[in-house]
C-alpha positions in Angstrom: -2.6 -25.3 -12.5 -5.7 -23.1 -12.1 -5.8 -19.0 -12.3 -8.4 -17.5 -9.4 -9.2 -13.4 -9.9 -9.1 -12.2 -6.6 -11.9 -9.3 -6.7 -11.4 -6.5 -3.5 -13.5 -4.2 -5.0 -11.9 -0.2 -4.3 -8.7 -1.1 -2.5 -7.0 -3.8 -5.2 -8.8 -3.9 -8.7 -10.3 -6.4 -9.9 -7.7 -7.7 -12.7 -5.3 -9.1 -9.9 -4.5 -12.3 -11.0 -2.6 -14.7 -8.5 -1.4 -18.0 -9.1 -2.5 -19.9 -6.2 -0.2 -22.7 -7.7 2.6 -21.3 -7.1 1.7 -17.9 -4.8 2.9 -15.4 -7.2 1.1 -12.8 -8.1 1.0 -12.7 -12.1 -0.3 -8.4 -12.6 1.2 -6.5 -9.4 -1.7 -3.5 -10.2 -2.4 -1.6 -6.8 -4.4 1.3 -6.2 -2.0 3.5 -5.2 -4.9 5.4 -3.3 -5.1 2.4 -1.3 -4.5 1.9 2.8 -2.8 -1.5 1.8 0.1 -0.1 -0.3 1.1 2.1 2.6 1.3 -1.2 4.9 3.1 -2.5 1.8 5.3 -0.1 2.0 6.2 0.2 5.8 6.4 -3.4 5.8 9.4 -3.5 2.5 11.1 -0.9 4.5 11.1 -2.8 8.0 11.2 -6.2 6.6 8.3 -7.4 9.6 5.7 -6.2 12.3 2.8 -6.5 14.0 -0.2 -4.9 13.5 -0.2 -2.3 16.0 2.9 -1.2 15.1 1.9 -0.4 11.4 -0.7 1.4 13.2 1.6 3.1 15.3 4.1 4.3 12.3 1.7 5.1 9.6 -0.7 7.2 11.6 -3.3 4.5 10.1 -6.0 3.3 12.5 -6.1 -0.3 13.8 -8.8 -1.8 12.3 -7.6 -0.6 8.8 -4.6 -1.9 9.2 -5.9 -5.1 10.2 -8.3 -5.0 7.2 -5.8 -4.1 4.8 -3.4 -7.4 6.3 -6.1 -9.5 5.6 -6.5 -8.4 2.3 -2.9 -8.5 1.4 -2.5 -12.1 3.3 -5.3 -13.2 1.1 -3.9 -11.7 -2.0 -0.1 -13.5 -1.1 1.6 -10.3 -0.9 2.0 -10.4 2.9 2.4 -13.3 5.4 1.4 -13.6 9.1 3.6 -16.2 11.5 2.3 -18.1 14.6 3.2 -14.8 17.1 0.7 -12.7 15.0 3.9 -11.0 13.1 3.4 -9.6 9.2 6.2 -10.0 6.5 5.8 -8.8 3.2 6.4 -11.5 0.6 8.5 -11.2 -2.8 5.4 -10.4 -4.7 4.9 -7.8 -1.9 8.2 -6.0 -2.6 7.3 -6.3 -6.7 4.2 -4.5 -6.3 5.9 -1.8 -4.2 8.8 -1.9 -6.6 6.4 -1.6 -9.6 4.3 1.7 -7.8 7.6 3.2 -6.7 9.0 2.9 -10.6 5.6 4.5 -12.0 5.8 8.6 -11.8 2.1 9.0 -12.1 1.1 6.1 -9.5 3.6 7.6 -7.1 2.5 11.0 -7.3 -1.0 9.6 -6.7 0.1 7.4 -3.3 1.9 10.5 -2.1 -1.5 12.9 -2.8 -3.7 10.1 -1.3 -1.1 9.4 1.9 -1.3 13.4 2.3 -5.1 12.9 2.3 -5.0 10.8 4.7 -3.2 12.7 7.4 -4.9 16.4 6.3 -6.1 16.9 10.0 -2.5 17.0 11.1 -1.0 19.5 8.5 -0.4 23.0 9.5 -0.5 26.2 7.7 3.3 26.2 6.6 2.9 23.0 5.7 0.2 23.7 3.0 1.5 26.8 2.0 4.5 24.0 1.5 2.6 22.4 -0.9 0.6 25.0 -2.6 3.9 26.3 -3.9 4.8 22.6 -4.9 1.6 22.9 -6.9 2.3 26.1 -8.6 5.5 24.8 -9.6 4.2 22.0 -10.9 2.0 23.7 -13.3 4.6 25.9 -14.6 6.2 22.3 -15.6 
């Protein structure tokens, strides 16, 4: 049984260990800044899809989508069938399970996910969050 490092350098870090032997993921570490845990994501809440509809739902352009299932298809955390359809794996639903249980990586895939759709927030919706922020600080 042989260990392989997969290296994606700035969307999965370069500690990921997978088992090829037996296509488990060993250390579940995501960036939670990343495009591929919000495909992750969609795809533990829907169960499967195809590319243009993760588009579609997560307001995520085609071609990163795309990138970001070939990434995660490489990595074991998502599969793709004969009709082009994407279903997230168990070690897919662990490394969702294992961002959504750790306070400071969730707060950074919500900031990041926010980043990522900035053009289409309004002005209630920041004043939304710049009162969030404020009570943050006051803890």
């Amino acid at each position: 049984m042989h260990t392989f490092y997969l290296e994606i350098k700035a969307y999965i870090p370069q500690n990921l260990i997978i088992d090829r032997g037996k296509k488990e993921m060993v250390n579940y570490d995501l960036d939670p800044k990343s495009t591929e845990l919000e495909v992750l994501e969609y795809l533990d809440g829907k169960g499967r899809d195809r590319a243009a509809n993760i588009s579609k739902a997560t307001g995520l352009n085609n071609k990163t989508v795309w990138q970001a299932l070939q990434r995660l298809t490489e990595s074991g955390m998502v599969t793709k069938d004969e009709f082009d359809v994407y279903s997230i794996t168990d070690s897919g639903k662990k490394a969702v399970e294992q961002v959504k249980s750790d306070k400071k990586m969730r707060m950074r895939y919500l900031a990041a996910k926010i980043a990522r759709h900035v053009e289409e927030i309004d002005e209630d919706e920041i004043d939304t969050l710049e009162k969030l922020e404020r009570e943050i600080k006051k803890g």
